[in-house]
N, C-alpha and C positions, 0 to 999 in steps of 0.2 A: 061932458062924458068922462073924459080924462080925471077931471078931479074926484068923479065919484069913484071912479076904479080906483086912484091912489088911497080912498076913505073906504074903502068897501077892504081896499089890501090889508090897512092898516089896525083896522077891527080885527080882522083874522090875524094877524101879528099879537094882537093884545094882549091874550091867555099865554101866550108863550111865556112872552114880558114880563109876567106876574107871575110866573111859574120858575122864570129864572130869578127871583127876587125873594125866593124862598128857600129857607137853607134846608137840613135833614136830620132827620132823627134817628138812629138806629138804637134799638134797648136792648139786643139779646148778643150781643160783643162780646167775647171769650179770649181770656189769652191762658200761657199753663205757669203756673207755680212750681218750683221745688221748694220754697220756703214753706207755701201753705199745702204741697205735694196735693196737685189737683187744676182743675181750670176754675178763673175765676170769670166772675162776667163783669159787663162791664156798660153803660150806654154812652153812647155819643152823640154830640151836635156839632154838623159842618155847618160854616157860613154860609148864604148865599150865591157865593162866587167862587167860592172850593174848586169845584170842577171845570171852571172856567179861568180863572188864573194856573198861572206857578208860582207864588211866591208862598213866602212861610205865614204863619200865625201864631198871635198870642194864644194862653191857654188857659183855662179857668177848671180847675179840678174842684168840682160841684159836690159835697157829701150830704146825703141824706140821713136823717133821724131814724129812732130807734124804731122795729114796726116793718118799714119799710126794705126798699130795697133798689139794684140799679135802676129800675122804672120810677122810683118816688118822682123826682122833678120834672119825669117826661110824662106821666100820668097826670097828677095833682098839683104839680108845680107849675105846668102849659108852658115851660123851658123852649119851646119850639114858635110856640105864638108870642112870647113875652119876648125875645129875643131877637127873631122877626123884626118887629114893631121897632124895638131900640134902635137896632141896624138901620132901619129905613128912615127913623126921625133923626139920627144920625148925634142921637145919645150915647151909643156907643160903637166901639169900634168891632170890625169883623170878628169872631175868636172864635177859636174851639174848645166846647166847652165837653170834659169828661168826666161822667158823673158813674163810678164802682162801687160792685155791690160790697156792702160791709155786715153781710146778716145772712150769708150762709156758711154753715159749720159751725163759726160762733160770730158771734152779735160785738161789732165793735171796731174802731181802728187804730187797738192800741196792741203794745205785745202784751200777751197773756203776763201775769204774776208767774202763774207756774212754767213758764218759757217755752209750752209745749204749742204756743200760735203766736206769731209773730208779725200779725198784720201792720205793723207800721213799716219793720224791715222789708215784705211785702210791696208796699207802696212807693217808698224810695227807691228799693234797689231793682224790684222788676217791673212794676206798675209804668211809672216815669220811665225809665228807658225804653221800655216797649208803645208807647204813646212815640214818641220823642225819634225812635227808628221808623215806624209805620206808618207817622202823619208830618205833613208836611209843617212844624212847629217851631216855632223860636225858641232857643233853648238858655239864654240868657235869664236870670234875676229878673232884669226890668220887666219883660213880656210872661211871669209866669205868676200866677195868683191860683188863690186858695181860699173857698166860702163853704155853707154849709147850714144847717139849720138842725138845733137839737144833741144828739149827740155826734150828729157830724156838723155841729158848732165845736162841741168840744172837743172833735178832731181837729179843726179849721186852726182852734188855738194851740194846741200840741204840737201840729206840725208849722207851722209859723213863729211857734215859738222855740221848738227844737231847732229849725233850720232856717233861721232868718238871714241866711247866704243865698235861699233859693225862691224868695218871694216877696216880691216886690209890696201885695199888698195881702189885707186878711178881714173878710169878713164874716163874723159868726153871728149867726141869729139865733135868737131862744139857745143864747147856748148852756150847755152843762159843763160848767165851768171846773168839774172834780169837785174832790172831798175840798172839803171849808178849812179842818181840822185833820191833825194826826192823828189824833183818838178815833175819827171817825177812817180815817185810812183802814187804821190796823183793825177795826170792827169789820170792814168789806172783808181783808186780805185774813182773817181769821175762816171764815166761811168758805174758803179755797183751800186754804195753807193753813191748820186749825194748829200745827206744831211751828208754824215762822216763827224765828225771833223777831221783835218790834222792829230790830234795823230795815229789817224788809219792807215792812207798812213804811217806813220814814223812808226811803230812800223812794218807794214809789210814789209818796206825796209829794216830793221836791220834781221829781221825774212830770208825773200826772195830774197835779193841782197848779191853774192858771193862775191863782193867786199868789204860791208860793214862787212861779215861776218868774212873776212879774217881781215878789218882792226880791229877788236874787239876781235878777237880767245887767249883766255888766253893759257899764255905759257905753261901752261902744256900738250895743243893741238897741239903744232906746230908738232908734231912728231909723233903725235897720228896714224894716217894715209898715205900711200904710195902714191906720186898723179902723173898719166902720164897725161898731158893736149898736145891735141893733133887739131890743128884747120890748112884748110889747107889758103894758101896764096888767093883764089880769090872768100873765104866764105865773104859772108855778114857780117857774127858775128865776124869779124877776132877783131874791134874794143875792143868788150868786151873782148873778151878771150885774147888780149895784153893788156889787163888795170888788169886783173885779175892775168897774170905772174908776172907785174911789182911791183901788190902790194903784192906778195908772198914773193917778191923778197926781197922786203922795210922790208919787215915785220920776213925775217928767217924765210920762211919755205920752207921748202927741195922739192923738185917739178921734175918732167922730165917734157920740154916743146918742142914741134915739131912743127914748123910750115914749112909742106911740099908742094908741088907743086897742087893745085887743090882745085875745090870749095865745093860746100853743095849740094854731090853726094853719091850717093848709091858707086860708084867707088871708091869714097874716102875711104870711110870707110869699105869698103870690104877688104884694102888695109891695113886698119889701125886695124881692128879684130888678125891677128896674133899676133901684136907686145902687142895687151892689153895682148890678152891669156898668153903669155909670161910672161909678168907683173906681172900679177894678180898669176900665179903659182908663181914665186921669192917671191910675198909675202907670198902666202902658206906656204912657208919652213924656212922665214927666221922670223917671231916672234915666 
Protein backbone atom coordinates (compact mmCIF):
# COMPACT_ATOMS: atom_id res chain seq x y z
CA UNK A 1 0.00 0.00 0.00
CA UNK A 2 2.87 2.38 0.86
CA UNK A 3 4.31 1.91 -2.47
CA UNK A 4 1.29 2.64 -4.29
CA UNK A 5 0.82 5.97 -2.33
CA UNK A 6 4.55 6.90 -3.11
CA UNK A 7 3.40 6.15 -7.09
CA UNK A 8 0.00 7.55 -6.86
CA UNK A 9 2.19 10.97 -4.99
CA UNK A 10 4.60 10.91 -7.62
CA UNK A 11 2.19 10.90 -10.77
CA UNK A 12 0.67 13.91 -9.31
CA UNK A 13 4.12 15.53 -8.98
CA UNK A 14 4.67 14.81 -12.79
CA UNK A 15 2.88 17.79 -14.59
CA UNK A 16 4.55 20.01 -12.11
CA UNK A 17 8.08 18.51 -13.26
CA UNK A 18 7.22 19.17 -16.84
CA UNK A 19 5.92 22.50 -16.18
CA UNK A 20 8.99 23.43 -14.38
CA UNK A 21 11.13 22.31 -17.35
CA UNK A 22 9.56 24.88 -19.61
CA UNK A 23 11.08 28.15 -20.03
CA UNK A 24 8.65 31.41 -21.18
CA UNK A 25 7.58 33.48 -23.71
CA UNK A 26 6.59 36.92 -23.48
CA UNK A 27 6.05 39.00 -27.08
CA UNK A 28 4.38 42.19 -26.13
CA UNK A 29 7.65 43.76 -23.90
CA UNK A 30 8.07 47.63 -24.18
CA UNK A 31 10.73 49.66 -22.96
CA UNK A 32 10.96 53.84 -23.93
CA UNK A 33 13.43 55.51 -26.51
CA UNK A 34 14.62 59.04 -26.61
CA UNK A 35 16.74 57.98 -29.63
CA UNK A 36 13.78 56.62 -31.53
CA UNK A 37 11.55 59.25 -29.02
CA UNK A 38 8.67 56.54 -28.30
CA UNK A 39 8.31 52.75 -26.76
CA UNK A 40 9.64 50.16 -28.52
CA UNK A 41 8.54 46.50 -28.08
CA UNK A 42 10.32 43.86 -27.72
CA UNK A 43 9.87 39.66 -27.05
CA UNK A 44 11.44 37.65 -24.77
CA UNK A 45 12.57 33.99 -23.85
CA UNK A 46 13.43 32.98 -20.16
CA UNK A 47 15.14 29.58 -19.60
CA UNK A 48 13.53 27.01 -17.84
CA UNK A 49 14.98 27.63 -14.54
CA UNK A 50 14.92 31.68 -14.58
CA UNK A 51 12.51 31.74 -11.72
CA UNK A 52 14.06 29.22 -9.94
CA UNK A 53 17.71 29.89 -9.78
CA UNK A 54 19.71 33.38 -9.12
CA UNK A 55 22.35 33.13 -11.13
CA UNK A 56 23.02 35.22 -14.37
CA UNK A 57 22.66 34.21 -18.19
CA UNK A 58 24.00 34.24 -21.50
CA UNK A 59 22.10 36.18 -24.16
CA UNK A 60 21.12 35.74 -27.76
CA UNK A 61 19.75 38.94 -29.30
CA UNK A 62 17.36 36.98 -32.08
CA UNK A 63 16.47 39.55 -35.18
CA UNK A 64 13.83 38.88 -37.32
CA UNK A 65 13.31 39.63 -41.26
CA UNK A 66 11.66 42.12 -43.29
CA UNK A 67 7.63 41.64 -42.84
CA UNK A 68 7.74 40.70 -39.61
CA UNK A 69 8.07 41.87 -36.24
CA UNK A 70 9.05 41.15 -32.26
CA UNK A 71 6.59 38.06 -32.50
CA UNK A 72 8.49 36.63 -35.83
CA UNK A 73 10.46 33.82 -33.98
CA UNK A 74 7.84 33.31 -31.24
CA UNK A 75 5.06 32.79 -33.84
CA UNK A 76 6.72 31.19 -36.89
CA UNK A 77 9.95 30.56 -35.69
CA UNK A 78 8.45 28.09 -32.32
CA UNK A 79 11.67 29.88 -30.49
CA UNK A 80 9.79 28.53 -27.26
CA UNK A 81 9.40 24.70 -28.43
CA UNK A 82 12.77 24.69 -30.50
CA UNK A 83 14.63 26.06 -27.44
CA UNK A 84 12.88 23.83 -24.96
CA UNK A 85 13.99 20.69 -26.62
CA UNK A 86 17.72 22.04 -26.97
CA UNK A 87 17.87 22.96 -23.25
CA UNK A 88 16.52 19.54 -22.38
CA UNK A 89 18.84 17.31 -24.82
CA UNK A 90 21.34 19.41 -23.35
CA UNK A 91 22.43 20.85 -26.91
CA UNK A 92 22.43 23.90 -25.65
CA UNK A 93 23.02 25.89 -22.72
CA UNK A 94 20.22 27.83 -20.64
CA UNK A 95 19.98 31.65 -22.30
CA UNK A 96 17.96 34.40 -22.74
CA UNK A 97 17.03 34.93 -25.82
CA UNK A 98 15.78 38.77 -26.88
CA UNK A 99 14.17 39.06 -30.01
CA UNK A 100 12.95 43.47 -30.82
CA UNK A 101 10.81 44.79 -32.88
CA UNK A 102 12.56 46.42 -36.06
CA UNK A 103 9.47 47.26 -38.27
CA UNK A 104 7.74 49.88 -36.52
CA UNK A 105 8.05 53.45 -37.54
CA UNK A 106 10.50 52.41 -40.05
CA UNK A 107 11.69 48.91 -41.22
CA UNK A 108 15.24 48.16 -40.24
CA UNK A 109 18.31 48.09 -37.78
CA UNK A 110 20.24 50.39 -39.29
CA UNK A 111 20.59 54.44 -38.77
CA UNK A 112 18.65 56.03 -41.39
CA UNK A 113 21.02 57.76 -44.33
CA UNK A 114 19.07 60.89 -43.51
CA UNK A 115 20.03 60.57 -39.48
CA UNK A 116 16.56 61.26 -38.68
CA UNK A 117 16.33 57.12 -37.08
CA UNK A 118 18.87 55.77 -35.51
CA UNK A 119 18.03 52.19 -34.83
CA UNK A 120 21.25 50.83 -34.41
CA UNK A 121 22.35 53.70 -31.82
CA UNK A 122 19.00 52.55 -30.41
CA UNK A 123 20.18 48.98 -29.90
CA UNK A 124 23.39 49.54 -28.32
CA UNK A 125 22.98 52.39 -26.23
CA UNK A 126 19.38 51.67 -24.94
CA UNK A 127 18.17 48.34 -26.19
CA UNK A 128 21.31 46.40 -24.38
CA UNK A 129 21.54 48.36 -21.21
CA UNK A 130 18.02 47.95 -20.46
CA UNK A 131 18.10 44.04 -21.14
CA UNK A 132 21.36 44.02 -19.16
CA UNK A 133 19.62 46.30 -15.93
CA UNK A 134 16.26 44.32 -15.94
CA UNK A 135 17.40 40.73 -16.48
CA UNK A 136 19.40 38.74 -14.80
CA UNK A 137 22.37 38.63 -17.75
CA UNK A 138 26.07 38.10 -18.31
CA UNK A 139 27.38 40.95 -19.47
CA UNK A 140 30.88 39.98 -20.74
CA UNK A 141 31.88 39.33 -24.70
CA UNK A 142 32.03 35.63 -24.19
CA UNK A 143 28.28 35.22 -22.92
CA UNK A 144 26.64 37.58 -25.52
CA UNK A 145 25.83 36.62 -29.22
CA UNK A 146 23.99 37.91 -32.02
CA UNK A 147 21.66 35.91 -34.92
CA UNK A 148 18.89 36.63 -37.17
CA UNK A 149 17.39 35.69 -40.38
CA UNK A 150 16.95 38.09 -43.54
CA UNK A 151 17.41 41.30 -42.87
CA UNK A 152 17.86 40.86 -39.39
CA UNK A 153 20.75 38.46 -40.95
CA UNK A 154 21.95 41.58 -42.22
CA UNK A 155 21.52 43.22 -38.93
CA UNK A 156 23.31 40.14 -37.21
CA UNK A 157 26.49 41.10 -39.68
CA UNK A 158 26.35 44.89 -39.00
CA UNK A 159 26.40 44.72 -35.62
CA UNK A 160 29.06 42.00 -35.22
CA UNK A 161 30.89 43.43 -37.50
CA UNK A 162 30.59 46.95 -36.14
CA UNK A 163 31.29 45.68 -32.55
CA UNK A 164 33.20 42.60 -32.54
CA UNK A 165 34.40 43.77 -28.77
CA UNK A 166 30.77 42.67 -27.74
CA UNK A 167 30.09 39.33 -29.28
CA UNK A 168 31.49 36.51 -28.98
CA UNK A 169 29.72 34.73 -31.71
CA UNK A 170 27.24 35.71 -35.10
CA UNK A 171 25.00 33.90 -37.00
CA UNK A 172 23.15 35.22 -40.03
CA UNK A 173 20.71 33.18 -42.10
CA UNK A 174 19.42 34.16 -45.55
CA UNK A 175 21.10 37.09 -44.78
CA UNK A 176 21.06 40.36 -46.79
CA UNK A 177 24.30 41.01 -46.98
CA UNK A 178 24.05 45.17 -48.39
CA UNK A 179 24.62 46.54 -51.54
CA UNK A 180 27.36 44.34 -53.73
CA UNK A 181 28.39 47.66 -55.29
CA UNK A 182 28.84 51.39 -54.83
CA UNK A 183 27.03 52.28 -57.76
CA UNK A 184 24.32 50.30 -56.54
CA UNK A 185 24.78 52.14 -52.93
CA UNK A 186 24.49 55.52 -54.35
CA UNK A 187 21.28 54.38 -56.69
CA UNK A 188 19.40 53.37 -52.98
CA UNK A 189 20.91 56.58 -51.22
CA UNK A 190 19.65 58.84 -54.33
CA UNK A 191 15.93 57.85 -53.76
CA UNK A 192 16.20 59.21 -50.06
CA UNK A 193 18.92 61.88 -50.43
CA UNK A 194 18.16 62.73 -54.56
CA UNK A 195 20.84 65.98 -53.82
CA UNK A 196 23.73 63.63 -51.63
CA UNK A 197 27.05 63.86 -52.92
CA UNK A 198 28.38 60.26 -53.96
CA UNK A 199 30.74 60.68 -50.67
CA UNK A 200 27.53 59.82 -48.94
CA UNK A 201 26.41 56.50 -50.87
CA UNK A 202 30.61 55.49 -50.40
CA UNK A 203 30.83 56.05 -46.89
CA UNK A 204 27.45 54.17 -46.34
CA UNK A 205 28.70 51.16 -48.43
CA UNK A 206 31.88 50.84 -46.30
CA UNK A 207 29.62 51.49 -43.25
CA UNK A 208 26.54 49.02 -44.44
CA UNK A 209 27.96 46.36 -46.99
CA UNK A 210 29.35 43.00 -45.31
CA UNK A 211 31.42 42.50 -48.10
CA UNK A 212 33.20 45.80 -48.00
CA UNK A 213 33.33 45.33 -44.37
CA UNK A 214 35.03 42.06 -44.38
CA UNK A 215 37.28 43.25 -47.18
CA UNK A 216 38.63 46.22 -44.69
CA UNK A 217 38.28 44.20 -41.18
CA UNK A 218 41.87 44.78 -39.59
CA UNK A 219 43.54 41.76 -38.46
CA UNK A 220 43.09 42.08 -35.21
CA UNK A 221 39.27 41.27 -36.01
CA UNK A 222 39.54 38.46 -38.05
CA UNK A 223 39.08 36.30 -34.89
CA UNK A 224 37.30 38.49 -32.91
CA UNK A 225 34.09 36.74 -33.54
CA UNK A 226 32.50 33.08 -34.16
CA UNK A 227 30.57 33.26 -37.47
CA UNK A 228 27.92 30.40 -38.68
CA UNK A 229 26.52 31.79 -42.06
CA UNK A 230 23.83 29.75 -43.12
CA UNK A 231 21.81 30.47 -46.54
CA UNK A 232 19.80 27.83 -48.07
CA UNK A 233 20.28 26.60 -52.03
CA UNK A 234 16.88 28.24 -53.64
CA UNK A 235 17.07 31.77 -51.49
CA UNK A 236 17.10 34.75 -53.47
CA UNK A 237 20.14 36.13 -51.50
CA UNK A 238 21.97 32.89 -52.10
CA UNK A 239 24.16 35.48 -54.51
CA UNK A 240 25.31 37.70 -51.63
CA UNK A 241 25.86 35.34 -48.89
CA UNK A 242 28.38 33.26 -51.62
CA UNK A 243 30.15 36.59 -52.41
CA UNK A 244 30.26 37.22 -48.59
CA UNK A 245 31.87 33.23 -47.77
CA UNK A 246 34.34 33.72 -50.67
CA UNK A 247 35.47 36.96 -49.35
CA UNK A 248 35.95 35.47 -45.84
CA UNK A 249 37.65 33.10 -47.41
CA UNK A 250 40.25 35.54 -49.42
CA UNK A 251 40.58 37.36 -46.51
CA UNK A 252 41.25 34.52 -43.39
CA UNK A 253 38.50 34.56 -41.48
CA UNK A 254 37.59 31.53 -39.78
CA UNK A 255 33.62 31.12 -40.64
CA UNK A 256 31.15 27.86 -40.69
CA UNK A 257 29.17 28.09 -43.96
CA UNK A 258 25.97 25.96 -44.88
CA UNK A 259 24.40 26.12 -47.76
CA UNK A 260 21.37 23.46 -47.42
CA UNK A 261 18.55 22.40 -49.41
CA UNK A 262 15.62 25.13 -49.35
CA UNK A 263 14.59 28.60 -49.98
CA UNK A 264 13.48 32.11 -47.77
CA UNK A 265 11.11 30.10 -45.57
CA UNK A 266 10.01 30.06 -42.11
CA UNK A 267 10.91 26.11 -42.72
CA UNK A 268 14.20 26.83 -43.40
CA UNK A 269 15.11 28.42 -40.63
CA UNK A 270 12.96 26.56 -38.13
CA UNK A 271 15.40 23.93 -39.31
CA UNK A 272 18.45 26.08 -39.01
CA UNK A 273 17.29 27.61 -34.96
CA UNK A 274 18.83 24.39 -33.38
CA UNK A 275 22.20 24.27 -34.99
CA UNK A 276 22.60 28.32 -34.14
CA UNK A 277 21.60 27.48 -30.49
CA UNK A 278 24.25 24.96 -30.49
CA UNK A 279 26.64 27.52 -31.87
CA UNK A 280 26.02 30.23 -29.97
CA UNK A 281 26.20 27.96 -26.59
CA UNK A 282 30.28 26.51 -28.00
CA UNK A 283 30.72 30.10 -27.99
CA UNK A 284 29.60 30.53 -24.51
CA UNK A 285 32.08 28.16 -23.02
CA UNK A 286 34.84 28.44 -25.18
CA UNK A 287 36.22 32.28 -24.70
Amino acid sequence: MKKLLLAAFALLLTPVVLLAQTGKVFDNLTLPSKILKGDRKFALYLPPDYETSNRAYPVLYLLHGSGDNQTGWVTFGEVLRITDKAIADGTATPMIIVMPDADSGRRGYFNDVKGDWNYEDFFFQELMPYIEKKYRVKVEKRSRAVAGLSMGGGGTLMYAMHHPELFSSAAPLSAAVGPLTVDETIRNVKRSLPNAPDSVATNYYNRHSAIALVNNMPDKDKKAVRWYIDCGDDDFLFEGNSLLHIAMRKKGIEHEYRNRDGGHTWTYWRTALPTVLQFVSDSFHQF
